[in-house]
PDB file of N, CA, C and O in Angstrom:
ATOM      1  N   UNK A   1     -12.903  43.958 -61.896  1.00  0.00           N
ATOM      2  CA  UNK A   1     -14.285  43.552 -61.878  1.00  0.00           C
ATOM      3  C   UNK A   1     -14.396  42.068 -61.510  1.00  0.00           C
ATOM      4  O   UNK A   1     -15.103  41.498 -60.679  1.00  0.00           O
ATOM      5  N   UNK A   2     -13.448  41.598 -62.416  1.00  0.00           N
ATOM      6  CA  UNK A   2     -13.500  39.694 -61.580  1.00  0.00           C
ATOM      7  C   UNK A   2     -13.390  39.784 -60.019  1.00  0.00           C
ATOM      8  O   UNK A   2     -14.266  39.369 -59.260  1.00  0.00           O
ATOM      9  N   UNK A   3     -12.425  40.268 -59.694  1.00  0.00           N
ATOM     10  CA  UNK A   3     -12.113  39.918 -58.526  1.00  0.00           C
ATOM     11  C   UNK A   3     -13.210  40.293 -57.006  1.00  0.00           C
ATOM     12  O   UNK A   3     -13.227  39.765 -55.894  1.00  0.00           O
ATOM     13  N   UNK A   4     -14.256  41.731 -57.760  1.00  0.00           N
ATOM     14  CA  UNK A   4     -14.781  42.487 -57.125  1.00  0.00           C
ATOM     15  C   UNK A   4     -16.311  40.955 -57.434  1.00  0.00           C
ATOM     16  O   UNK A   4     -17.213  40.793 -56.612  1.00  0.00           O
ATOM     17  N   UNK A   5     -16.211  40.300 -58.437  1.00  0.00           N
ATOM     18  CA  UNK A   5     -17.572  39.144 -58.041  1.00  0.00           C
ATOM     19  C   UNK A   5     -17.230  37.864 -57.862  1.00  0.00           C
ATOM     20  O   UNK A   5     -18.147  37.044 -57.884  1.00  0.00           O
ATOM     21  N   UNK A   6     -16.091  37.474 -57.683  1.00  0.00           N
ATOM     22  CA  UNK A   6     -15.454  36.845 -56.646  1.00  0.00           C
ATOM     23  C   UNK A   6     -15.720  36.965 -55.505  1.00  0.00           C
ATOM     24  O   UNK A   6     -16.544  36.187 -55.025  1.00  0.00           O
ATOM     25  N   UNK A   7     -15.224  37.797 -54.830  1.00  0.00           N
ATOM     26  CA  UNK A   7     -15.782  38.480 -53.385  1.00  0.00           C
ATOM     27  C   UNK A   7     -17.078  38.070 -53.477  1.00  0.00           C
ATOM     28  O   UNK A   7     -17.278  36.887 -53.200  1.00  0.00           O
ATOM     29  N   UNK A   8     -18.380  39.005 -53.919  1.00  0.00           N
ATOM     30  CA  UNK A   8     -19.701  38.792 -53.802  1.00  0.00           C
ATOM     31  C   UNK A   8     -19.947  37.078 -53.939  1.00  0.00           C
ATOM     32  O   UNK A   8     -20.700  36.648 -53.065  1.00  0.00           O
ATOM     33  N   UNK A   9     -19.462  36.122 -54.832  1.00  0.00           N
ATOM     34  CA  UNK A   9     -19.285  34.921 -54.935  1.00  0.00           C
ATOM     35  C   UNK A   9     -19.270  34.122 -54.017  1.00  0.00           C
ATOM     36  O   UNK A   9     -20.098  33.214 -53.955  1.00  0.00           O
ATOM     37  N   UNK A  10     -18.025  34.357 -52.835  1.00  0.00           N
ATOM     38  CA  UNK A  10     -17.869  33.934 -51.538  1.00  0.00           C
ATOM     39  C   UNK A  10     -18.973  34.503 -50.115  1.00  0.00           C
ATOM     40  O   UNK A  10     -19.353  33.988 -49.064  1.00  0.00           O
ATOM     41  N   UNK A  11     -19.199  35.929 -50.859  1.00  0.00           N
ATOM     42  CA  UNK A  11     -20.293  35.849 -49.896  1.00  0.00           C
ATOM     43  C   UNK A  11     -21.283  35.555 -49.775  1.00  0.00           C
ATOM     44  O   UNK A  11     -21.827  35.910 -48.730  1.00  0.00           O
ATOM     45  N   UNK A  12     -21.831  34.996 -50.459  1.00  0.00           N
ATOM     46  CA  UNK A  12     -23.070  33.643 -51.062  1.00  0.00           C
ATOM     47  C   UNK A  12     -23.271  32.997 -50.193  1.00  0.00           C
ATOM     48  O   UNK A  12     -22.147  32.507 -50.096  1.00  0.00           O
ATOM     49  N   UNK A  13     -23.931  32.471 -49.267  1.00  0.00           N
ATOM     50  CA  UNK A  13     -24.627  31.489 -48.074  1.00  0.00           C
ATOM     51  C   UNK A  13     -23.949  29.599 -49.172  1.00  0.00           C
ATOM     52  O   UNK A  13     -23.547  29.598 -50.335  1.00  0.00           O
ATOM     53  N   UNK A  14     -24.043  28.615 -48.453  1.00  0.00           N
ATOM     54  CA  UNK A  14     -23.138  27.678 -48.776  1.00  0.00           C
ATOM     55  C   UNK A  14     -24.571  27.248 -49.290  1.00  0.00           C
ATOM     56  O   UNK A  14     -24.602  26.911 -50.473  1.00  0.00           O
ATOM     57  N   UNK A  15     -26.025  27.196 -48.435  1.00  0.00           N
ATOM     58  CA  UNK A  15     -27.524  26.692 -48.666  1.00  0.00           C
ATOM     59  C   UNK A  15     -28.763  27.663 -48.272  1.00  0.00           C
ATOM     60  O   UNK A  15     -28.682  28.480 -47.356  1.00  0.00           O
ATOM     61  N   UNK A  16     -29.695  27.515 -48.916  1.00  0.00           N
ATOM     62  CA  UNK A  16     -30.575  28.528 -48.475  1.00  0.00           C
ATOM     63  C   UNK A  16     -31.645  27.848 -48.505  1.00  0.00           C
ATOM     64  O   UNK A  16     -31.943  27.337 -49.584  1.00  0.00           O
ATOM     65  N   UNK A  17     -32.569  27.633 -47.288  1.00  0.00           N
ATOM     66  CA  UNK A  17     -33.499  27.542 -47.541  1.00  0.00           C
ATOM     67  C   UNK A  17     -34.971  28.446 -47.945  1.00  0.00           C
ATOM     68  O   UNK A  17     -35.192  29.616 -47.633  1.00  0.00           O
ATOM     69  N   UNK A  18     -35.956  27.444 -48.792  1.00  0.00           N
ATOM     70  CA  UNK A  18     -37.253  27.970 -48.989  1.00  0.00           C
ATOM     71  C   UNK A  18     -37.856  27.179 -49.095  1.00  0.00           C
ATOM     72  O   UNK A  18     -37.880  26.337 -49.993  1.00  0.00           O
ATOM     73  N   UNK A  19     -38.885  27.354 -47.596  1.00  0.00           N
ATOM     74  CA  UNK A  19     -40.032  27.042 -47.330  1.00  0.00           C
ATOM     75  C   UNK A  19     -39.377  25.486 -46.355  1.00  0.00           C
ATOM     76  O   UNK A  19     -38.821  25.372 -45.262  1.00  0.00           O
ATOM     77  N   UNK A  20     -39.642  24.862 -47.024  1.00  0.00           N
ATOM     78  CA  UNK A  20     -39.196  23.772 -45.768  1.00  0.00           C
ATOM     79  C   UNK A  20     -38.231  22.676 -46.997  1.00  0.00           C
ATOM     80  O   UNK A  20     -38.122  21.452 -47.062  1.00  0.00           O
ATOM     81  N   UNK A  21     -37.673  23.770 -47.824  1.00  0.00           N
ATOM     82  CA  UNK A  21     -36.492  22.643 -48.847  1.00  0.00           C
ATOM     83  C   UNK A  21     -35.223  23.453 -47.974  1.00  0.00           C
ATOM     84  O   UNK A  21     -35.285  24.463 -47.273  1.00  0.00           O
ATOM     85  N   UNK A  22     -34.004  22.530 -48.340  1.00  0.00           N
ATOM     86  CA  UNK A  22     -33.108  23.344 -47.907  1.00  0.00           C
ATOM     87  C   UNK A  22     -32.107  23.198 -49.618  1.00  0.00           C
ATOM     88  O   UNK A  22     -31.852  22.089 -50.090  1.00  0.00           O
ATOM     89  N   UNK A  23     -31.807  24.111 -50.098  1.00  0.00           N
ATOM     90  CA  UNK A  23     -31.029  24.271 -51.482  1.00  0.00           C
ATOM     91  C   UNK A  23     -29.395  24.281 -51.410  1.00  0.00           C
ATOM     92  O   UNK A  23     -28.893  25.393 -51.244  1.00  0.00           O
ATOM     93  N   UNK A  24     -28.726  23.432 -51.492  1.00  0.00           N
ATOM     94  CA  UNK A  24     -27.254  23.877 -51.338  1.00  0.00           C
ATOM     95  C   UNK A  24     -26.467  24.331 -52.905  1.00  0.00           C
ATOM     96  O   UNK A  24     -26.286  23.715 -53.956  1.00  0.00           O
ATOM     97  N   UNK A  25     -26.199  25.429 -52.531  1.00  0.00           N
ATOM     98  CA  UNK A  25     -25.729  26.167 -53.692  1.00  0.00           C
ATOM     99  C   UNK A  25     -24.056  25.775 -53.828  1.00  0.00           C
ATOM    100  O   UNK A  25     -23.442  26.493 -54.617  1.00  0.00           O
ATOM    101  N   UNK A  26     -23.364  24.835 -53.218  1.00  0.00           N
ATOM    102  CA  UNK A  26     -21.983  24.638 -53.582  1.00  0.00           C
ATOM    103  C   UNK A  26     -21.434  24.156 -54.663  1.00  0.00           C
ATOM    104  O   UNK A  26     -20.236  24.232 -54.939  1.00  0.00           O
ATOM    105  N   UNK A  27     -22.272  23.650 -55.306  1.00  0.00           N
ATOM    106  CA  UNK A  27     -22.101  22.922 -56.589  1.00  0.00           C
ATOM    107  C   UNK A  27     -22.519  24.514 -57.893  1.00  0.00           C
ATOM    108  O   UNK A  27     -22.131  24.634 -59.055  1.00  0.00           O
ATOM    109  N   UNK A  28     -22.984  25.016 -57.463  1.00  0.00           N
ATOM    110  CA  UNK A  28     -23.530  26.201 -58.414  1.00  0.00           C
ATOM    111  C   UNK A  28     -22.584  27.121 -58.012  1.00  0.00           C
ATOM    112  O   UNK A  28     -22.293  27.712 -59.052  1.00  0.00           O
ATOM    113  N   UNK A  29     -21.642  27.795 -56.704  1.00  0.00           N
ATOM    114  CA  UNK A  29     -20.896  28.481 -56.654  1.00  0.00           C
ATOM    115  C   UNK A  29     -19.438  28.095 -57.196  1.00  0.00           C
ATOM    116  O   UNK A  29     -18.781  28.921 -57.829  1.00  0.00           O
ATOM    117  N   UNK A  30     -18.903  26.665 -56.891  1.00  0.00           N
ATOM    118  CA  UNK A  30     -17.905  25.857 -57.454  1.00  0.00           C
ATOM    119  C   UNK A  30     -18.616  25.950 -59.461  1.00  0.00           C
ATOM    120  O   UNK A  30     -17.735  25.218 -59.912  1.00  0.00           O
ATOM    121  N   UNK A  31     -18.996  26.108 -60.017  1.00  0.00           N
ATOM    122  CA  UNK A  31     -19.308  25.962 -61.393  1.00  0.00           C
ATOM    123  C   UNK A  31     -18.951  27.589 -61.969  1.00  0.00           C
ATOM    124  O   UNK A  31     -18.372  28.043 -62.956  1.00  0.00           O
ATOM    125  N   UNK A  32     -19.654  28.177 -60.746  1.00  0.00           N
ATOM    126  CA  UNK A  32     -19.264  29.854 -61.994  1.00  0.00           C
ATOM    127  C   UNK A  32     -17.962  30.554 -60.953  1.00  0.00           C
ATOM    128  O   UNK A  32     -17.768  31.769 -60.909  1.00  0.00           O
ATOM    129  N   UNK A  33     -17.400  29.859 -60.404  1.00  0.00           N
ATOM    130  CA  UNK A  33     -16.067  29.790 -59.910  1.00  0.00           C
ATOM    131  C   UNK A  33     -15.129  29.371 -60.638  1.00  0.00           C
ATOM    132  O   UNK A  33     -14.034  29.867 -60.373  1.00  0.00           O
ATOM    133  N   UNK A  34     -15.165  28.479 -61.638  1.00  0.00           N
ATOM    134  CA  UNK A  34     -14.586  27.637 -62.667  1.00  0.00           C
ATOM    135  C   UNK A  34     -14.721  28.307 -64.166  1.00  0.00           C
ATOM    136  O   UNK A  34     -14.035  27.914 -65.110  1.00  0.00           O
ATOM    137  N   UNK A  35     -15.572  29.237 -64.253  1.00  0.00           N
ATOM    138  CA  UNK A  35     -16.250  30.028 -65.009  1.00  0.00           C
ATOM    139  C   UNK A  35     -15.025  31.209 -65.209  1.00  0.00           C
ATOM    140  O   UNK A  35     -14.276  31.557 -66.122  1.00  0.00           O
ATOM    141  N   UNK A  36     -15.237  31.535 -64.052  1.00  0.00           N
ATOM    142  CA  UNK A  36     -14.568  32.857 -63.647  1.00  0.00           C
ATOM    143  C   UNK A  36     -12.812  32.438 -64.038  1.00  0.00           C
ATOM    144  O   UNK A  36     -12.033  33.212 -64.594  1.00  0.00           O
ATOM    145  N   UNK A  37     -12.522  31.196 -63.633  1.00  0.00           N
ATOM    146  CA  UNK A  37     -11.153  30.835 -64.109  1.00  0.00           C
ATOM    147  C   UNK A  37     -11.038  30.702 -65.152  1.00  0.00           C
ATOM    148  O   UNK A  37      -9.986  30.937 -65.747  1.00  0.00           O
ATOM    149  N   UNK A  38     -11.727  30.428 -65.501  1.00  0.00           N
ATOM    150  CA  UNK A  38     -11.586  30.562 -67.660  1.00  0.00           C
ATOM    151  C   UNK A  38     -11.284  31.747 -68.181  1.00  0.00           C
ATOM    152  O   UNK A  38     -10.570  32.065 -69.132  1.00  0.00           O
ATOM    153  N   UNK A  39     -12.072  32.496 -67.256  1.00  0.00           N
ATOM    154  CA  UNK A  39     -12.164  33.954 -68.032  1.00  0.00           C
ATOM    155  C   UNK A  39     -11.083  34.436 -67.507  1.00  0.00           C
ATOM    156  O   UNK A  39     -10.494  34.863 -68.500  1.00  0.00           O
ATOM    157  N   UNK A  40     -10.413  34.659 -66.586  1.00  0.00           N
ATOM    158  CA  UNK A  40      -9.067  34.919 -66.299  1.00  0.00           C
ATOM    159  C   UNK A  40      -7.955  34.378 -67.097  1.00  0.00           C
ATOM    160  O   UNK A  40      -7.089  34.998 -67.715  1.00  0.00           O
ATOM    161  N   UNK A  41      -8.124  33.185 -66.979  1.00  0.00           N
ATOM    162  CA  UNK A  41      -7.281  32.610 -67.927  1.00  0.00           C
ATOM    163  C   UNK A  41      -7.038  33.272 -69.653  1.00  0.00           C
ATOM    164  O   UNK A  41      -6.082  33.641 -70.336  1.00  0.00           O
ATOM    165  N   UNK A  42      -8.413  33.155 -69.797  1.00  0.00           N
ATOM    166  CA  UNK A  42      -8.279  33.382 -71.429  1.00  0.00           C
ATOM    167  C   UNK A  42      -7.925  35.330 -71.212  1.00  0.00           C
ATOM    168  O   UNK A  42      -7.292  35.912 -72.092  1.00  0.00           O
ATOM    169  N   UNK A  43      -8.250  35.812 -70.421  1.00  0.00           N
ATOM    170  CA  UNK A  43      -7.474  37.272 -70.374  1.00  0.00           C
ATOM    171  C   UNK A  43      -6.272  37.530 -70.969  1.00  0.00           C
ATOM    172  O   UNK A  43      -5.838  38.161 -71.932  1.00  0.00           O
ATOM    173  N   UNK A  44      -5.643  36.430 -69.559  1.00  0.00           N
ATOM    174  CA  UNK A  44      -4.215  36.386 -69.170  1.00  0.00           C
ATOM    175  C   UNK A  44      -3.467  35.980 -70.624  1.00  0.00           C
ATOM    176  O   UNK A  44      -2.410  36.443 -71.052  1.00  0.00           O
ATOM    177  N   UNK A  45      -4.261  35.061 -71.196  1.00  0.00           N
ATOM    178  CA  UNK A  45      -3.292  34.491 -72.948  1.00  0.00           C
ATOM    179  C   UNK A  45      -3.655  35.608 -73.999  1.00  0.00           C
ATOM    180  O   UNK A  45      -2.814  35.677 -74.896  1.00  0.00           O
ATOM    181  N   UNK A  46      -4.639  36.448 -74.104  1.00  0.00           N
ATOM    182  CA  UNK A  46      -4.726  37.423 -74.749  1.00  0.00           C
ATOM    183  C   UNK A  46      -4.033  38.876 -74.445  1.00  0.00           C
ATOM    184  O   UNK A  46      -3.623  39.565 -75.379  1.00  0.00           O
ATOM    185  N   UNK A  47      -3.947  39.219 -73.337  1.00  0.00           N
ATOM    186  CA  UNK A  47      -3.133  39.922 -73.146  1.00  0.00           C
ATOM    187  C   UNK A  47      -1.935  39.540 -73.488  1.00  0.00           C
ATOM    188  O   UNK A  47      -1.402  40.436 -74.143  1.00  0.00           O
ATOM    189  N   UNK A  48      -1.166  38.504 -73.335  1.00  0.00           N
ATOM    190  CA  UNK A  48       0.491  37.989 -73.456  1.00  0.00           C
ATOM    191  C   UNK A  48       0.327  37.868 -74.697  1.00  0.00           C
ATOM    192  O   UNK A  48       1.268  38.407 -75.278  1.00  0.00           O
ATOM    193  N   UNK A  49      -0.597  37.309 -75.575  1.00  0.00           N
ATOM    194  CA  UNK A  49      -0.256  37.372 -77.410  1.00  0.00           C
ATOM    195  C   UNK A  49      -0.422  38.883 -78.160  1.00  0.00           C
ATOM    196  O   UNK A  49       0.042  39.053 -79.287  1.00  0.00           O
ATOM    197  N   UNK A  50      -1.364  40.332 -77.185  1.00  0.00           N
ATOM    198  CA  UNK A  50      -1.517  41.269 -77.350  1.00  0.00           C
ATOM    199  C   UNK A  50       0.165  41.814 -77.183  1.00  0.00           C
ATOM    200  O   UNK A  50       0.806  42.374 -78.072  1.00  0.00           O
ATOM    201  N   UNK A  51       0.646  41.488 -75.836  1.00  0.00           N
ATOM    202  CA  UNK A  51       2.175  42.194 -75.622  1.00  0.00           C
ATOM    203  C   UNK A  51       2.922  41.527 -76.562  1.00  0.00           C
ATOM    204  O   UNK A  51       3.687  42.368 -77.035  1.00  0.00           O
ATOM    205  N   UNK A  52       3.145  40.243 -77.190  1.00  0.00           N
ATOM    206  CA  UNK A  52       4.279  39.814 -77.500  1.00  0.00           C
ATOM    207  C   UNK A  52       4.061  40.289 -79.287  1.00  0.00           C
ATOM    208  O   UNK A  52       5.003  40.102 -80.057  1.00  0.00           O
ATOM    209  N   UNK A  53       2.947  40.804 -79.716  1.00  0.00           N
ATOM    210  CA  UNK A  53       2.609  41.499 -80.965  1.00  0.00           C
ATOM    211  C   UNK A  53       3.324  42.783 -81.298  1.00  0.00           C
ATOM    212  O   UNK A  53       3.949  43.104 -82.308  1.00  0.00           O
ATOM    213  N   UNK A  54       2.995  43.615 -79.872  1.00  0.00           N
ATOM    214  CA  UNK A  54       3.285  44.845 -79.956  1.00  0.00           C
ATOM    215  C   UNK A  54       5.075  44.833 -79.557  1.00  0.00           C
ATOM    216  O   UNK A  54       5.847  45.765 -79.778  1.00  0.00           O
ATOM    217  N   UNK A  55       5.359  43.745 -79.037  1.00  0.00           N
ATOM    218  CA  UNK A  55       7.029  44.083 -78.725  1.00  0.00           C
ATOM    219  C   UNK A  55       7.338  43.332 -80.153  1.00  0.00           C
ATOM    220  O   UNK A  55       8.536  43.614 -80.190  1.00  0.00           O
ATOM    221  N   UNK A  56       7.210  42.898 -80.845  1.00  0.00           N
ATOM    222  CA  UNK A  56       7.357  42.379 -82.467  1.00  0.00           C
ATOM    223  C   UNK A  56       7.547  43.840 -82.817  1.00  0.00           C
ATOM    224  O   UNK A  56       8.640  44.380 -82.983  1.00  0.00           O
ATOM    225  N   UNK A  57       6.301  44.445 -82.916  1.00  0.00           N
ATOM    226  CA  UNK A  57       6.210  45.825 -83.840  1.00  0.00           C
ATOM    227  C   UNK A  57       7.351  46.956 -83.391  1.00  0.00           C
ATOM    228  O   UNK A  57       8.030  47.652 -84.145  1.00  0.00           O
ATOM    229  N   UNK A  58       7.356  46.929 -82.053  1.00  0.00           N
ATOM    230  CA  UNK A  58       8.498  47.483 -81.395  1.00  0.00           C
ATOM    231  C   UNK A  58      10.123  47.111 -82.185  1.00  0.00           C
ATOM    232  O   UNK A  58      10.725  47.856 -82.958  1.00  0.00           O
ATOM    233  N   UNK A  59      10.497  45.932 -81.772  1.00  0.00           N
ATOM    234  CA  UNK A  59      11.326  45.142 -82.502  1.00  0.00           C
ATOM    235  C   UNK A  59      11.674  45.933 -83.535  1.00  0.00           C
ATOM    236  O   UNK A  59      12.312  46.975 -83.381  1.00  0.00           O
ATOM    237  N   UNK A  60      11.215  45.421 -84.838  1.00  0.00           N
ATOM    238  CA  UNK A  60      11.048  45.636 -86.146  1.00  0.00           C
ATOM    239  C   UNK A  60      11.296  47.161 -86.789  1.00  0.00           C
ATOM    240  O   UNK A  60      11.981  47.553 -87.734  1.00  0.00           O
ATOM    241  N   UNK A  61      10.252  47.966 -85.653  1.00  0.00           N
ATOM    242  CA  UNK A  61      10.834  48.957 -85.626  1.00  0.00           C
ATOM    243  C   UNK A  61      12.122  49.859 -85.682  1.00  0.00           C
ATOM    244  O   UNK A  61      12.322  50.732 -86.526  1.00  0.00           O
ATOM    245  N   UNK A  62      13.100  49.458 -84.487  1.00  0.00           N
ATOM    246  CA  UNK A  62      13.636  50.076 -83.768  1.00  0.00           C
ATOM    247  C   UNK A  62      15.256  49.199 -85.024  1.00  0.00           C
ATOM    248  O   UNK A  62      16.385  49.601 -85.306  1.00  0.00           O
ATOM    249  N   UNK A  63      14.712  48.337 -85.280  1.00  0.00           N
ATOM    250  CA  UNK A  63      16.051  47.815 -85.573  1.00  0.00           C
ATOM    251  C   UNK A  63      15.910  48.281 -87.717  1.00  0.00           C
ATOM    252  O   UNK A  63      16.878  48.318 -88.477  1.00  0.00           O
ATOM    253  N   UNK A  64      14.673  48.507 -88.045  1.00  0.00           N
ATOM    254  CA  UNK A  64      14.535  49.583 -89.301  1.00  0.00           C
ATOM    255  C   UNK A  64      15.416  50.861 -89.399  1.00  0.00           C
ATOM    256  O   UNK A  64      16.018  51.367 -90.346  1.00  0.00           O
ATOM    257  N   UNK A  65      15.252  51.284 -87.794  1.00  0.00           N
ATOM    258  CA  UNK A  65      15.592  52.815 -87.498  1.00  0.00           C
ATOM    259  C   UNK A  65      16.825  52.721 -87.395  1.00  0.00           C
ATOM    260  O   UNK A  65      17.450  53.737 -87.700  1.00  0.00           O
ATOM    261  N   UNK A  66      17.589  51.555 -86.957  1.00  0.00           N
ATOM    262  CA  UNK A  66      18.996  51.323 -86.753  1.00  0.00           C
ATOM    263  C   UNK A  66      19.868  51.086 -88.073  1.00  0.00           C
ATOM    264  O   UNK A  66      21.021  51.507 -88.171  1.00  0.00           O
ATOM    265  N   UNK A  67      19.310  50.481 -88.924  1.00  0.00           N
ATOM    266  CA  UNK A  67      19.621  49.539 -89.982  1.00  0.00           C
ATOM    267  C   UNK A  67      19.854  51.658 -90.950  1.00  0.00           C
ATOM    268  O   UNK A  67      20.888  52.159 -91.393  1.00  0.00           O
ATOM    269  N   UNK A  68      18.121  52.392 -90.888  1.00  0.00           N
ATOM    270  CA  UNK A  68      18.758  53.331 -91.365  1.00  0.00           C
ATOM    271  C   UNK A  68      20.148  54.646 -91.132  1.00  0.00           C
ATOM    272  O   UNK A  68      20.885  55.229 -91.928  1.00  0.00           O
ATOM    273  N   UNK A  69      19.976  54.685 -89.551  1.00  0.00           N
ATOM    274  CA  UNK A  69      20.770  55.575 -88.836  1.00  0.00           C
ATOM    275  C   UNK A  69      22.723  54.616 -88.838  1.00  0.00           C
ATOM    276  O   UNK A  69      23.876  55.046 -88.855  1.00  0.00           O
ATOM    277  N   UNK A  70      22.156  53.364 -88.815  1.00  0.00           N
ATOM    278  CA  UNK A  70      24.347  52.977 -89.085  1.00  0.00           C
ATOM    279  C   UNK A  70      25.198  53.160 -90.146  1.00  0.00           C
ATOM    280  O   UNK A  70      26.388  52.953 -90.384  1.00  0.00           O
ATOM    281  N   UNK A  71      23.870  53.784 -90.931  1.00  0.00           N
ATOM    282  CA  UNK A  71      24.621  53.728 -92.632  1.00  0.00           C
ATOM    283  C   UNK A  71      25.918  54.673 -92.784  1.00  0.00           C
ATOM    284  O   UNK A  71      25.611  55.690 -92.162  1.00  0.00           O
ATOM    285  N   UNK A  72      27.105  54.824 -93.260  1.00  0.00           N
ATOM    286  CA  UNK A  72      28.013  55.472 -93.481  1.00  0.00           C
ATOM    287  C   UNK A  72      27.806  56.565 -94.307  1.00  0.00           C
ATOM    288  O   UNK A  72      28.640  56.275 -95.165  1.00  0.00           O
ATOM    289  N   UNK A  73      27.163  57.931 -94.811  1.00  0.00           N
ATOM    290  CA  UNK A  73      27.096  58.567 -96.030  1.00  0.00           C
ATOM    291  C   UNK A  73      28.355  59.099 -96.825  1.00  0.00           C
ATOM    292  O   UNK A  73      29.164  59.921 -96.396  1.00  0.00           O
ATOM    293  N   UNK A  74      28.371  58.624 -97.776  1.00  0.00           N
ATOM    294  CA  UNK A  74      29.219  59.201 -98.583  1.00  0.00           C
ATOM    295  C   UNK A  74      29.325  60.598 -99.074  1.00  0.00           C
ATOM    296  O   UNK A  74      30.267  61.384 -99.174  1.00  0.00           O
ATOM    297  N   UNK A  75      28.196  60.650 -99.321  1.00  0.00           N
ATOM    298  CA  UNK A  75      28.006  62.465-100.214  1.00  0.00           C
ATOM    299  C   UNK A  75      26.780  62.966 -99.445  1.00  0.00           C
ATOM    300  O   UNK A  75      25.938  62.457 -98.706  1.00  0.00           O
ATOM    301  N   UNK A  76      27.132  64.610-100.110  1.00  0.00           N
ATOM    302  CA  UNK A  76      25.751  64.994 -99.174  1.00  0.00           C
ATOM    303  C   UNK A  76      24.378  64.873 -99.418  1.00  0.00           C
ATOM    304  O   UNK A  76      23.478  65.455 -98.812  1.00  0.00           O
ATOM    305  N   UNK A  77      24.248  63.892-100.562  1.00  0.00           N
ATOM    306  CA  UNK A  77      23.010  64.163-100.986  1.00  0.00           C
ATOM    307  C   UNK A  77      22.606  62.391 -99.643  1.00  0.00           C
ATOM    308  O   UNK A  77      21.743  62.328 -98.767  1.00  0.00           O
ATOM    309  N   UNK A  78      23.300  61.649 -99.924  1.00  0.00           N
ATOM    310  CA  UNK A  78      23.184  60.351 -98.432  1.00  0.00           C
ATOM    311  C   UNK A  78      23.134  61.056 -97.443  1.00  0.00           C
ATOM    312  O   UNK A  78      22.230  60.705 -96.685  1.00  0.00           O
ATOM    313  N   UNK A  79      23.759  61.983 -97.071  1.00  0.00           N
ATOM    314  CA  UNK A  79      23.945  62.597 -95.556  1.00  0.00           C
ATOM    315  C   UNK A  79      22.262  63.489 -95.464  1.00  0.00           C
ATOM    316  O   UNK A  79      21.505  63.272 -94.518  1.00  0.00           O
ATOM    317  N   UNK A  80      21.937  64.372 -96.487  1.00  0.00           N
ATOM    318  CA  UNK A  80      20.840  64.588 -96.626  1.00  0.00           C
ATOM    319  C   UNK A  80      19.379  63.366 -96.016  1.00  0.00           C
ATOM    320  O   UNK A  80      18.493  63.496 -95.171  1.00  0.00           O
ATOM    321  N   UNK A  81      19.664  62.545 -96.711  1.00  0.00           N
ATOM    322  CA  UNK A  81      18.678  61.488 -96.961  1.00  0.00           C
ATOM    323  C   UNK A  81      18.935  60.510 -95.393  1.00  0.00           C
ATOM    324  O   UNK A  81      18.156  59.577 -95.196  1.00  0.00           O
ATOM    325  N   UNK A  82      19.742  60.720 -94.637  1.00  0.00           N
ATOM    326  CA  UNK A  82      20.056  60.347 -93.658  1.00  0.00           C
ATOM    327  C   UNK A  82      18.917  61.365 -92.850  1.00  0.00           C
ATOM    328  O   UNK A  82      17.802  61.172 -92.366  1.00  0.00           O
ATOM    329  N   UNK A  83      19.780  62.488 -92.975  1.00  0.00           N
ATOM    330  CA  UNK A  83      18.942  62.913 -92.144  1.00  0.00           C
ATOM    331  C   UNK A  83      17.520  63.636 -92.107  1.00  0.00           C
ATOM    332  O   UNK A  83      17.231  64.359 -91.153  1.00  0.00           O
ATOM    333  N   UNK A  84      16.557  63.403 -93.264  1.00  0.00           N
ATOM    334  CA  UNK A  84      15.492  63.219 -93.497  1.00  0.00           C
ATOM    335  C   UNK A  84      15.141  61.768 -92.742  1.00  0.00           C
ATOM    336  O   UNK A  84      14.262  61.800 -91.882  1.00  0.00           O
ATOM    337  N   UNK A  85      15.749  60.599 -93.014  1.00  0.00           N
ATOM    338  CA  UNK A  85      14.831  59.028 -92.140  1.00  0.00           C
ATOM    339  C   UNK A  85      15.467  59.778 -90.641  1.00  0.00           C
ATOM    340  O   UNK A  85      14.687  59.713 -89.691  1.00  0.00           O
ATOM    341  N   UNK A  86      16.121  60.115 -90.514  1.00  0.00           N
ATOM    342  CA  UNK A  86      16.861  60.300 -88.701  1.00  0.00           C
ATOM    343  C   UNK A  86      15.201  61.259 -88.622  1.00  0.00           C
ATOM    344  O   UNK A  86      14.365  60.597 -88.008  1.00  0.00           O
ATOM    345  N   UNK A  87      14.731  62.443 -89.059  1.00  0.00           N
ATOM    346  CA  UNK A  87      13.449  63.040 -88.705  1.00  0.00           C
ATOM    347  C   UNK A  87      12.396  62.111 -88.281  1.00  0.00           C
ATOM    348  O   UNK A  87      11.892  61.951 -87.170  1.00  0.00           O
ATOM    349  N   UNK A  88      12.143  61.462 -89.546  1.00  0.00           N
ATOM    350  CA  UNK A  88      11.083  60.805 -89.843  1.00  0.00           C
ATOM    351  C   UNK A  88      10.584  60.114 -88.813  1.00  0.00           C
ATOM    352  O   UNK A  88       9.397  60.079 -88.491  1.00  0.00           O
ATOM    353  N   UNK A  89      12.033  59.216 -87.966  1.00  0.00           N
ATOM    354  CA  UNK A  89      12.067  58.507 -86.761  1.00  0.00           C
ATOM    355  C   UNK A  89      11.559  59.152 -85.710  1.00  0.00           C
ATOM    356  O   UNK A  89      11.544  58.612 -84.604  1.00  0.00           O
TER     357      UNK A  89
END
């Protein structure tokens, strides 16, 4: 969607007149051009603190699942209980 009023952005006339003023809009297209970079921007850092959350949870995960699955069982009631968390996973 940014990129699609971007486009429309650039296709904006540089001045327009009405009536016998002439209006130059470069200063108003350069402003919500700058606009538009913010908002990209602040995307771009929310998305990367969104991914680096979910590869945490990932993480944390995977190394729970490890921590339960390396265990050695002794008896069958561990080997049991092993493989009840090995399901669970």
């Amino acid at each position: 969607m940014l990129k699609t009023k971007r486009k429309e952005l650039k296709k904006l006339p540089d001045s327009v007149k009405v009536d016998c003023i002439n209006v130059n809009l470069v200063p108003f297209k350069g402003g919500v051009e700058d606009i538009f970079k913010r908002l990209s921007d602040a995307l771009v850092e929310t998305l990367q603190t969104s991914i680096e959350k979910d590869a945490e949870e990932v993480y944390k995960f995977i190394k729970a699942g490890l921590a339960k699955l390396n265990s050695n069982p002794q008896s069958v009631e561990e080997i049991e209980k092993m493989h009840s968390d090995a399901m669970q996973l």
